[in-house]
PDB file of N, CA, C and O in Angstrom:
ATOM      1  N   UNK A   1      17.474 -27.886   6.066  1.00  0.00           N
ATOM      2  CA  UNK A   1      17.646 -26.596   5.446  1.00  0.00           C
ATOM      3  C   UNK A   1      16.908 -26.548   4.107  1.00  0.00           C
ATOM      4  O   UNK A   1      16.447 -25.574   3.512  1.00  0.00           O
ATOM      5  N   UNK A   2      16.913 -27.968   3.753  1.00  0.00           N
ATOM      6  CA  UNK A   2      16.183 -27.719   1.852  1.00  0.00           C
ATOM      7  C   UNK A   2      14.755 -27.289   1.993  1.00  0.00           C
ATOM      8  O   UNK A   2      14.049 -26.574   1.282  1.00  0.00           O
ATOM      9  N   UNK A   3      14.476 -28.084   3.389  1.00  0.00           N
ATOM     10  CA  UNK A   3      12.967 -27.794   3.723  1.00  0.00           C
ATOM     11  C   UNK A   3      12.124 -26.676   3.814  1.00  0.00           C
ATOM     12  O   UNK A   3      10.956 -26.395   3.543  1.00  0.00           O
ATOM     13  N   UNK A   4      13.618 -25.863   4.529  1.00  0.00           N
ATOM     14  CA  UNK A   4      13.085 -24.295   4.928  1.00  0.00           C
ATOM     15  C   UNK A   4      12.678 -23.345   3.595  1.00  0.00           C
ATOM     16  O   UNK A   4      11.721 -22.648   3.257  1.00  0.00           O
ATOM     17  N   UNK A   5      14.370 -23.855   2.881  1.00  0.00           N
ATOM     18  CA  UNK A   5      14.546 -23.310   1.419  1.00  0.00           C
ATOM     19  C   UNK A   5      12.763 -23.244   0.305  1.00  0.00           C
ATOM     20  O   UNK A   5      12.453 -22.371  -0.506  1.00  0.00           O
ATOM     21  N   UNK A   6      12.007 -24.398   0.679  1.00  0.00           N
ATOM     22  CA  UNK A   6      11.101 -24.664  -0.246  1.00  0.00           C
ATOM     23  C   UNK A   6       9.893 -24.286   0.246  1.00  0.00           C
ATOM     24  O   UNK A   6       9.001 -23.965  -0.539  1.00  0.00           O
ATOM     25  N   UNK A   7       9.687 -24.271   1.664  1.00  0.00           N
ATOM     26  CA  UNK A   7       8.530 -23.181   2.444  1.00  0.00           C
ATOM     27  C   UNK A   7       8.630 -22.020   2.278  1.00  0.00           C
ATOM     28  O   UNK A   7       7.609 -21.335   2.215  1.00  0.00           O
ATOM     29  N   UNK A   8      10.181 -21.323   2.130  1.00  0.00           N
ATOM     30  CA  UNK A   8      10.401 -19.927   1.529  1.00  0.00           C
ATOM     31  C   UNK A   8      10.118 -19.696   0.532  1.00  0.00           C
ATOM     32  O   UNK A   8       9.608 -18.586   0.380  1.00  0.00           O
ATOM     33  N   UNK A   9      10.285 -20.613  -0.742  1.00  0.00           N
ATOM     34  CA  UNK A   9       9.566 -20.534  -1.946  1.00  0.00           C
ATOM     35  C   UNK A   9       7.624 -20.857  -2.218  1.00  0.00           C
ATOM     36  O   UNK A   9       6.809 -20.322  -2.970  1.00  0.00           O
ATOM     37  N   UNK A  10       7.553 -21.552  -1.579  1.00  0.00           N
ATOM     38  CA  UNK A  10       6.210 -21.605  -2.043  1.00  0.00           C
ATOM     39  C   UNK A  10       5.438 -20.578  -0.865  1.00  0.00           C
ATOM     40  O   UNK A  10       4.269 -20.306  -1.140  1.00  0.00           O
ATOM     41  N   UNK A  11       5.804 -20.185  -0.015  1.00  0.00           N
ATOM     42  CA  UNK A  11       5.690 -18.620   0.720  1.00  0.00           C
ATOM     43  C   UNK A  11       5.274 -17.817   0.142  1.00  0.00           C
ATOM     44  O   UNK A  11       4.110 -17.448  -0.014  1.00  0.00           O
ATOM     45  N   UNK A  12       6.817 -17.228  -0.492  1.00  0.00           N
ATOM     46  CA  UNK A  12       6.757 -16.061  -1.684  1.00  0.00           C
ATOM     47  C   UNK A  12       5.724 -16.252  -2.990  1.00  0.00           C
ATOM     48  O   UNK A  12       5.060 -15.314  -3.431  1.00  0.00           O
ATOM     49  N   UNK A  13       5.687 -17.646  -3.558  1.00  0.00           N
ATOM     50  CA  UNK A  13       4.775 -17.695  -4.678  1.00  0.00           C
ATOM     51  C   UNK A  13       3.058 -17.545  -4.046  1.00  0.00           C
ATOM     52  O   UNK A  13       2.174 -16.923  -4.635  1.00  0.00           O
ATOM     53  N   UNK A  14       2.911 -18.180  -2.908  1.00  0.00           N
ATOM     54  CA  UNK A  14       1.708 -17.790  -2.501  1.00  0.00           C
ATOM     55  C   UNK A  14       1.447 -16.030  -2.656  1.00  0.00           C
ATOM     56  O   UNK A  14       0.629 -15.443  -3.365  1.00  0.00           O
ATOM     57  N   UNK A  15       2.561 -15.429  -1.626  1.00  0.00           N
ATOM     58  CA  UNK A  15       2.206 -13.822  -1.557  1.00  0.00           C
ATOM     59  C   UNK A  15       2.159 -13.174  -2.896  1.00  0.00           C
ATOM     60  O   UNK A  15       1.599 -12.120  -3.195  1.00  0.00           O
ATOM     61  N   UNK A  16       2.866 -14.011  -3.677  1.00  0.00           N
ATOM     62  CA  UNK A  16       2.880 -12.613  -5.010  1.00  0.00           C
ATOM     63  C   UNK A  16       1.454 -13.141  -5.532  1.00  0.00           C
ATOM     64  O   UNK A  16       0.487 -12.415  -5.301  1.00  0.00           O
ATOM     65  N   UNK A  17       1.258 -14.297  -6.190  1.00  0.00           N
ATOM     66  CA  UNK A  17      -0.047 -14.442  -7.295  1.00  0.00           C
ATOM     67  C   UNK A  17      -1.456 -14.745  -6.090  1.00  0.00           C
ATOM     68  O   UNK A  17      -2.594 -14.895  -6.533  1.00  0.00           O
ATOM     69  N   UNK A  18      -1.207 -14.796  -4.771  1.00  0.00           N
ATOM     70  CA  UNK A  18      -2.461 -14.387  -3.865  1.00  0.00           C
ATOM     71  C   UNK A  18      -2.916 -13.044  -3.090  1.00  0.00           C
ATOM     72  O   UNK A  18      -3.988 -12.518  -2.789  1.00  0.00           O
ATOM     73  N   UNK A  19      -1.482 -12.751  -2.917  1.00  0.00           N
ATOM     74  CA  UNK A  19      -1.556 -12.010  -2.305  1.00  0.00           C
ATOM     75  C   UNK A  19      -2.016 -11.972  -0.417  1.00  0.00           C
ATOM     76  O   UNK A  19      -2.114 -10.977   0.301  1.00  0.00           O
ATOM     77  N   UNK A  20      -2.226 -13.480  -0.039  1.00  0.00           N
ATOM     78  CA  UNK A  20      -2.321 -13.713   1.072  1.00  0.00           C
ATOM     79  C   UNK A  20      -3.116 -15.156   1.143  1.00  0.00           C
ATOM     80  O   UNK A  20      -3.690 -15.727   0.216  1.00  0.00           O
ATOM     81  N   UNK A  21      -2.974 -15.609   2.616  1.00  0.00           N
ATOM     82  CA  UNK A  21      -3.605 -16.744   2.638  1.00  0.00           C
ATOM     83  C   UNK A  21      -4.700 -16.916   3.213  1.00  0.00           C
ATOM     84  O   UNK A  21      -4.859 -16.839   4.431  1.00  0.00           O
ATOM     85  N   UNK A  22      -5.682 -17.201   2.277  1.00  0.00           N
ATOM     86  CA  UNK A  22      -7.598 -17.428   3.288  1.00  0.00           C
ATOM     87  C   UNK A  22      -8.037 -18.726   3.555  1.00  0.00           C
ATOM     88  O   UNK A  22      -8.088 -19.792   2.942  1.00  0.00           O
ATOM     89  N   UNK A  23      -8.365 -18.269   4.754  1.00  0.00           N
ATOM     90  CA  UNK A  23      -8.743 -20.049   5.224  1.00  0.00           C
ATOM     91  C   UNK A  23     -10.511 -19.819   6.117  1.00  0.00           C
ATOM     92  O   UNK A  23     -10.933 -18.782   6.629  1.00  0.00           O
ATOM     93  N   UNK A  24     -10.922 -20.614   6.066  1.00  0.00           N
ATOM     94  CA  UNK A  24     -12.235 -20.807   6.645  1.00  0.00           C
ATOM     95  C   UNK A  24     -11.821 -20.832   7.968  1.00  0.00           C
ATOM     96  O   UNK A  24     -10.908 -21.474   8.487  1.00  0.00           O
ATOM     97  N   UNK A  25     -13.104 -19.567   8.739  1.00  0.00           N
ATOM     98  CA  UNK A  25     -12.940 -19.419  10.068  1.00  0.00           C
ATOM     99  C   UNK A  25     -14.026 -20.116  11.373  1.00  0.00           C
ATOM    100  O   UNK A  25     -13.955 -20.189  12.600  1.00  0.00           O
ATOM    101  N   UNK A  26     -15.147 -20.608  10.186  1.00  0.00           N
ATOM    102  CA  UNK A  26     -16.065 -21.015  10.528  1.00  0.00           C
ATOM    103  C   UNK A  26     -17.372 -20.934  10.022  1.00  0.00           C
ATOM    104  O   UNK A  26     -17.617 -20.604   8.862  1.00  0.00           O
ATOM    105  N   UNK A  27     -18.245 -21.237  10.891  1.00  0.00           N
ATOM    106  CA  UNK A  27     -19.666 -21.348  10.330  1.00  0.00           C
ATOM    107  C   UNK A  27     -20.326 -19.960  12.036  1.00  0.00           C
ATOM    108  O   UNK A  27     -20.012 -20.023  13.225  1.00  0.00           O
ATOM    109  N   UNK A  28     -21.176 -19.028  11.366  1.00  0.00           N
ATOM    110  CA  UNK A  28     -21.635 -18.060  11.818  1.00  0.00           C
ATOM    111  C   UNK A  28     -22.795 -17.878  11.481  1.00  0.00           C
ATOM    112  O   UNK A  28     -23.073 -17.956  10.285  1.00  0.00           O
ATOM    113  N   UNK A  29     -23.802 -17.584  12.445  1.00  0.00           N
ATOM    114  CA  UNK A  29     -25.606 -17.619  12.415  1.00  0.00           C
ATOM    115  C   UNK A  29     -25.541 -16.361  12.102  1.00  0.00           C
ATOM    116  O   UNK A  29     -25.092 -15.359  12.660  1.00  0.00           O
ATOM    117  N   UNK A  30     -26.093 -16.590  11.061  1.00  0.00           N
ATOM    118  CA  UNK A  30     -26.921 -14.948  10.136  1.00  0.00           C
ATOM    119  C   UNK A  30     -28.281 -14.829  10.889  1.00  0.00           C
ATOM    120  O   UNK A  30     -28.502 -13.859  11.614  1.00  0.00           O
ATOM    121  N   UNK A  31     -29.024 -15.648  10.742  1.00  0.00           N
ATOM    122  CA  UNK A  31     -30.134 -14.933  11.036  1.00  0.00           C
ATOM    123  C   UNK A  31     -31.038 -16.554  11.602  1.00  0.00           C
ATOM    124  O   UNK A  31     -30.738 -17.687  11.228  1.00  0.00           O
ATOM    125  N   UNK A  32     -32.142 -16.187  12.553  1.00  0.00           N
ATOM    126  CA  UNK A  32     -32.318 -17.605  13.778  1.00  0.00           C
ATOM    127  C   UNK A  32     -33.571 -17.166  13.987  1.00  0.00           C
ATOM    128  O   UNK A  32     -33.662 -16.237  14.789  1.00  0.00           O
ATOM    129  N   UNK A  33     -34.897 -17.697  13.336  1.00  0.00           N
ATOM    130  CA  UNK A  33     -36.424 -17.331  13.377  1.00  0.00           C
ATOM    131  C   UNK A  33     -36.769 -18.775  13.880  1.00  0.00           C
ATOM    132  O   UNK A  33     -36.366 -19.654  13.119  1.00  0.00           O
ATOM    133  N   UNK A  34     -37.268 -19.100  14.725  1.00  0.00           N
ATOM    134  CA  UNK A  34     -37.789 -20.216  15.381  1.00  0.00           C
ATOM    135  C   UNK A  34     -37.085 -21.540  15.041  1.00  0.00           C
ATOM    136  O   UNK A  34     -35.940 -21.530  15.491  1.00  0.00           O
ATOM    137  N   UNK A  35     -37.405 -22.712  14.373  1.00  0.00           N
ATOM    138  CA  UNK A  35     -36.281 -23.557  14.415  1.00  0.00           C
ATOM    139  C   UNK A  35     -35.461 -23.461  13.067  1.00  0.00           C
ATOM    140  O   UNK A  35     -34.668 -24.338  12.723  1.00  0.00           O
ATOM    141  N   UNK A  36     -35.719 -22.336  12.346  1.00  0.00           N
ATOM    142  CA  UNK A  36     -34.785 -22.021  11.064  1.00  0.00           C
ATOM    143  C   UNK A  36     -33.988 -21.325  11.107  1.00  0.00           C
ATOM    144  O   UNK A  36     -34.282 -20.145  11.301  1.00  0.00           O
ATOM    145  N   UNK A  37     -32.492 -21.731  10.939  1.00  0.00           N
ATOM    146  CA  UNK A  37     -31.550 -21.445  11.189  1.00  0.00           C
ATOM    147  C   UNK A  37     -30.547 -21.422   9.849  1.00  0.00           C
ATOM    148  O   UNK A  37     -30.227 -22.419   9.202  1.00  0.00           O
ATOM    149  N   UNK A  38     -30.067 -19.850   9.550  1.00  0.00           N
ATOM    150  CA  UNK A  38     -29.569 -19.587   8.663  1.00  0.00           C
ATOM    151  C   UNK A  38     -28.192 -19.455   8.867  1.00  0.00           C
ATOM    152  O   UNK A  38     -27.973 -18.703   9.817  1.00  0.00           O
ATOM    153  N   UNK A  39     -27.004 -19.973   8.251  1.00  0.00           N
ATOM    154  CA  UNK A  39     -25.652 -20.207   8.615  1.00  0.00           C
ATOM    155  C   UNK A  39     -24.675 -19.598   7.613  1.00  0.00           C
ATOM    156  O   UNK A  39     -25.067 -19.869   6.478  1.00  0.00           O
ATOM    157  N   UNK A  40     -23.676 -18.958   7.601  1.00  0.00           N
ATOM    158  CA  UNK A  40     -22.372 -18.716   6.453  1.00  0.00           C
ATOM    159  C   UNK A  40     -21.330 -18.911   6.890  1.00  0.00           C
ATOM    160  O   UNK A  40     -21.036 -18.558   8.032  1.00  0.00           O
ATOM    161  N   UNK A  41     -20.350 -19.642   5.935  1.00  0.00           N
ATOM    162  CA  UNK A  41     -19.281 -19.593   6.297  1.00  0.00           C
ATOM    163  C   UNK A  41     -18.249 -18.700   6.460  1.00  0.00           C
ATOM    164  O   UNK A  41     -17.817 -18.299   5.380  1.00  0.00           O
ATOM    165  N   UNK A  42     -17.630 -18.186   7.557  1.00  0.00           N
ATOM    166  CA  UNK A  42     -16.718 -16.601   7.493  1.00  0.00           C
ATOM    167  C   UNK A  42     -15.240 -17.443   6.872  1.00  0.00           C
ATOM    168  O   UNK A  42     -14.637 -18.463   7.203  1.00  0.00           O
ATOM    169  N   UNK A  43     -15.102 -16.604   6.018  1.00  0.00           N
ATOM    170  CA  UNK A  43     -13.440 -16.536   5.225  1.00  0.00           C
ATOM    171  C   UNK A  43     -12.824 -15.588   6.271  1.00  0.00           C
ATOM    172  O   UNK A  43     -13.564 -14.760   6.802  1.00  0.00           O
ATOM    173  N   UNK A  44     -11.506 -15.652   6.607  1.00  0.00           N
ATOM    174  CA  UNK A  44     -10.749 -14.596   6.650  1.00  0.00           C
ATOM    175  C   UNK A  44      -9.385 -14.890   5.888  1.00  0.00           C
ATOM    176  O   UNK A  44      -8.998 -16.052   5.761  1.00  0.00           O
ATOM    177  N   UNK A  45      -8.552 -13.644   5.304  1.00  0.00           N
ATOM    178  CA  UNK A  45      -7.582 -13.573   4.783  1.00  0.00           C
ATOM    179  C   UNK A  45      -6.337 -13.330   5.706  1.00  0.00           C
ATOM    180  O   UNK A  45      -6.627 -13.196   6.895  1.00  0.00           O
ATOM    181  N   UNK A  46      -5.263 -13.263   5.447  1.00  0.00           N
ATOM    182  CA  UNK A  46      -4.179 -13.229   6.169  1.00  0.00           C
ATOM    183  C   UNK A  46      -3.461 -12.279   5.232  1.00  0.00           C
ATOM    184  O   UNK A  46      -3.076 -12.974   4.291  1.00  0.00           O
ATOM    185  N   UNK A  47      -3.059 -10.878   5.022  1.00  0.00           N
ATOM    186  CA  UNK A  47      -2.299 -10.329   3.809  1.00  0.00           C
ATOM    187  C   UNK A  47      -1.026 -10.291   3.918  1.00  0.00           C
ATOM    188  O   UNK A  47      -0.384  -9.932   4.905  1.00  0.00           O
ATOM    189  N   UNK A  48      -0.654 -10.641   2.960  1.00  0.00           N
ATOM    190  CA  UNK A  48       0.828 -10.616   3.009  1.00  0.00           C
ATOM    191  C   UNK A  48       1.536  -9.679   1.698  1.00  0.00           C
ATOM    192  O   UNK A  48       1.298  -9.907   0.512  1.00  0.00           O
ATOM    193  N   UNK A  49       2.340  -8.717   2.141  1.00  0.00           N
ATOM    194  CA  UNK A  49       2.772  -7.853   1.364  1.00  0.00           C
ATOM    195  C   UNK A  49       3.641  -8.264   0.127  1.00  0.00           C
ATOM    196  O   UNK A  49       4.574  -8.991   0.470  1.00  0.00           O
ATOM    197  N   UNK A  50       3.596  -8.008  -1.185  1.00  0.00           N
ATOM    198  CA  UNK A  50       4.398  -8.878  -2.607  1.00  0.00           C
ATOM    199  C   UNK A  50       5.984  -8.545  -2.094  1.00  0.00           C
ATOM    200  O   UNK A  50       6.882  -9.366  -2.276  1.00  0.00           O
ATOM    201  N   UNK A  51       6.235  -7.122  -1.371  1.00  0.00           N
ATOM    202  CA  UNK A  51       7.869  -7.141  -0.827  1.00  0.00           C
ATOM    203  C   UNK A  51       8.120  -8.298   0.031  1.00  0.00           C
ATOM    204  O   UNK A  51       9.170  -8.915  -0.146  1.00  0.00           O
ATOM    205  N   UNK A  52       7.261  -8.698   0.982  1.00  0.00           N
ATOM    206  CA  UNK A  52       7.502  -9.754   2.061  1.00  0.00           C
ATOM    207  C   UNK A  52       7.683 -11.047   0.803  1.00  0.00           C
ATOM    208  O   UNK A  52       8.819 -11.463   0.574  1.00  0.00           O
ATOM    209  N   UNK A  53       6.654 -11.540   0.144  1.00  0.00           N
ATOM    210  CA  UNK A  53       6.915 -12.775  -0.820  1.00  0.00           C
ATOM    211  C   UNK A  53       8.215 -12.223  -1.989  1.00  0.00           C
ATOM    212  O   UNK A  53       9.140 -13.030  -2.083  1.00  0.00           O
ATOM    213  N   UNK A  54       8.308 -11.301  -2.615  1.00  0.00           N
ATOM    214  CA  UNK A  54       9.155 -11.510  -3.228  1.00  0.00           C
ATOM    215  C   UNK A  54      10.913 -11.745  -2.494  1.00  0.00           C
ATOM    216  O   UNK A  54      11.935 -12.172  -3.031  1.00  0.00           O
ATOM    217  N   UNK A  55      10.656 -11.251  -1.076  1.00  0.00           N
ATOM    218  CA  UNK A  55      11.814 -11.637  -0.026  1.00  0.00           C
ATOM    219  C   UNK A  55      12.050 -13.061   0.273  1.00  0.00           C
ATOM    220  O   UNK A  55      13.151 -13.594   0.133  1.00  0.00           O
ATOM    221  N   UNK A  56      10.941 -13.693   0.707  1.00  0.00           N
ATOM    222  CA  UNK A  56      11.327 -15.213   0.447  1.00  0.00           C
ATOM    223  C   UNK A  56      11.325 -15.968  -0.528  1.00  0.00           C
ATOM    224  O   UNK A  56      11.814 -17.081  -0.332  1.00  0.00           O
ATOM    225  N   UNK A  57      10.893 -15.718  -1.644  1.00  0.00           N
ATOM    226  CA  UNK A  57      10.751 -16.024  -3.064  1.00  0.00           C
ATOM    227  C   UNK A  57      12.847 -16.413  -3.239  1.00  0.00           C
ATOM    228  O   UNK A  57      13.442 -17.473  -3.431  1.00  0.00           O
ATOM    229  N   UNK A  58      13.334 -15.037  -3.063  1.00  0.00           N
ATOM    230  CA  UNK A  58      14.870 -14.514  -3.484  1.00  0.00           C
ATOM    231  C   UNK A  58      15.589 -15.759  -2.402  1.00  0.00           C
ATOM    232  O   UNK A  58      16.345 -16.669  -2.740  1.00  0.00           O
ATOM    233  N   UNK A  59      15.155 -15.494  -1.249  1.00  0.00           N
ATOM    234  CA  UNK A  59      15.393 -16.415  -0.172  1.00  0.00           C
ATOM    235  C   UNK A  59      15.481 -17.554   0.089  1.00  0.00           C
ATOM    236  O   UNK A  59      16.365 -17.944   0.853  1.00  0.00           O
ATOM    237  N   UNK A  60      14.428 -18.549  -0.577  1.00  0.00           N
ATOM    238  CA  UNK A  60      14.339 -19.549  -0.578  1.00  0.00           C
ATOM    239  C   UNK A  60      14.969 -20.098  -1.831  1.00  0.00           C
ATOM    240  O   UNK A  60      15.416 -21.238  -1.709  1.00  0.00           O
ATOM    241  N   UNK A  61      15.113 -19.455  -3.160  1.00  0.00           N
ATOM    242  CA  UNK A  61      16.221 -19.747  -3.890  1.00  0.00           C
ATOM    243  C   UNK A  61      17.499 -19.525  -3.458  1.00  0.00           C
ATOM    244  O   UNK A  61      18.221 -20.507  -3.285  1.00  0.00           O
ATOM    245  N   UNK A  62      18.006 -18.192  -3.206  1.00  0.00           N
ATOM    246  CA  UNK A  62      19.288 -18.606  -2.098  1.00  0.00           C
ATOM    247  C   UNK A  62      19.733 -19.636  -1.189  1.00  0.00           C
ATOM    248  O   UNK A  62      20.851 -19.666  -0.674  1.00  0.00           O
ATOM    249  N   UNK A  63      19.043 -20.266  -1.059  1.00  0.00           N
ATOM    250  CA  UNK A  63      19.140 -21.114   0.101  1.00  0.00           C
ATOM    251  C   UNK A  63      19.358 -22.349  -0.385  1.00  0.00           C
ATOM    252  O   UNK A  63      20.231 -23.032   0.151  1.00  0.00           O
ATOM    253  N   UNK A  64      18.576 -22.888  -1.537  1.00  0.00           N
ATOM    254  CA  UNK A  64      18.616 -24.167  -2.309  1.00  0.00           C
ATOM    255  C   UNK A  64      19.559 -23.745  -3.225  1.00  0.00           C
ATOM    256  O   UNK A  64      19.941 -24.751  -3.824  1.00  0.00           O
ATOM    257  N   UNK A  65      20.173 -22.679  -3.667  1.00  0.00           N
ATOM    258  CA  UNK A  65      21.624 -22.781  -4.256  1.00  0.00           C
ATOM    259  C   UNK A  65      22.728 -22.810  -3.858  1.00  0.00           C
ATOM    260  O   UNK A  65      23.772 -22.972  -4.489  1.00  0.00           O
ATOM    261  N   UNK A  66      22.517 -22.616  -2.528  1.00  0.00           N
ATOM    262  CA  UNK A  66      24.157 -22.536  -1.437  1.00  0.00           C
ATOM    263  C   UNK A  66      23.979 -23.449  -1.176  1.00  0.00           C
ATOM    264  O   UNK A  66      24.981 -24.159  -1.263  1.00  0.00           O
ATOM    265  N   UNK A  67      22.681 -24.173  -0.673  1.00  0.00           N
ATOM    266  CA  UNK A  67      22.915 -25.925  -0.593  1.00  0.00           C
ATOM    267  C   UNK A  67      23.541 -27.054  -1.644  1.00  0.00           C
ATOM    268  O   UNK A  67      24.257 -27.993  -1.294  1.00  0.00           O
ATOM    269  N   UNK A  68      23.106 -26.754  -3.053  1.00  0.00           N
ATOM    270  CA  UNK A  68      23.430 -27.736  -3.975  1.00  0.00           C
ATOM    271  C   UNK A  68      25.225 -26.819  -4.169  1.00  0.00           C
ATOM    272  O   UNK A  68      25.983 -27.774  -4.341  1.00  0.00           O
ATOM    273  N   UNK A  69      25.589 -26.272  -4.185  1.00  0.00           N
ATOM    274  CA  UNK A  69      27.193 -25.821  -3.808  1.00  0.00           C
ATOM    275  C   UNK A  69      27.898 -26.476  -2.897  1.00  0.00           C
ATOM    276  O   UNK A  69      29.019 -26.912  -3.156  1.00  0.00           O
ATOM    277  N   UNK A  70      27.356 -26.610  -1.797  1.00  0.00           N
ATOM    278  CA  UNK A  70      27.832 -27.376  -0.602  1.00  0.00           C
ATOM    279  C   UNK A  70      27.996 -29.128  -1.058  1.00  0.00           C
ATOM    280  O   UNK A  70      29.000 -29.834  -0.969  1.00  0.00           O
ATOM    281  N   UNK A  71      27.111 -29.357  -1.383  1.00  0.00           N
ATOM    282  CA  UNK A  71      27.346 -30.946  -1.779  1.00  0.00           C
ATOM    283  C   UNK A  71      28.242 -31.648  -2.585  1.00  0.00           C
ATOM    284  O   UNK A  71      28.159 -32.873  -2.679  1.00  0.00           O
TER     285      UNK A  71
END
């Protein structure tokens, strides 16, 4: 449960000060003239709304305070 508690937090801190998560999707041919071969890497983002992070943000502190209560 503490585990979940702290993926919920660093969740929410991702969504609020990123606003989402970008990860490399690959490598994509721009442009291919005989054996020269021009390449970029595609980003894509994942958005995640600051209501959705500030929900697990609240969440994942809830969670690590009903735990340390319990003990």
């Amino acid at each position: 449960m503490r585990m979940l508690a702290i993926a919920l937090i660093v969740l929410g801190v991702v969504a609020l000060v990123y606003g989402g998560i970008t990860y490399n999707a690959g490598d994509k041919t721009v442009l291919e003239v005989g054996d020269m071969k021009v390449t970029a890497t595609e980003k894509k983002t994942i958005p995640l709304p600051p209501v959705l992070g500030a929900i697990a943000l609240v969440g994942g502190i809830a969670l690590l305070v009903t735990q340390r209560g319990r003990t």
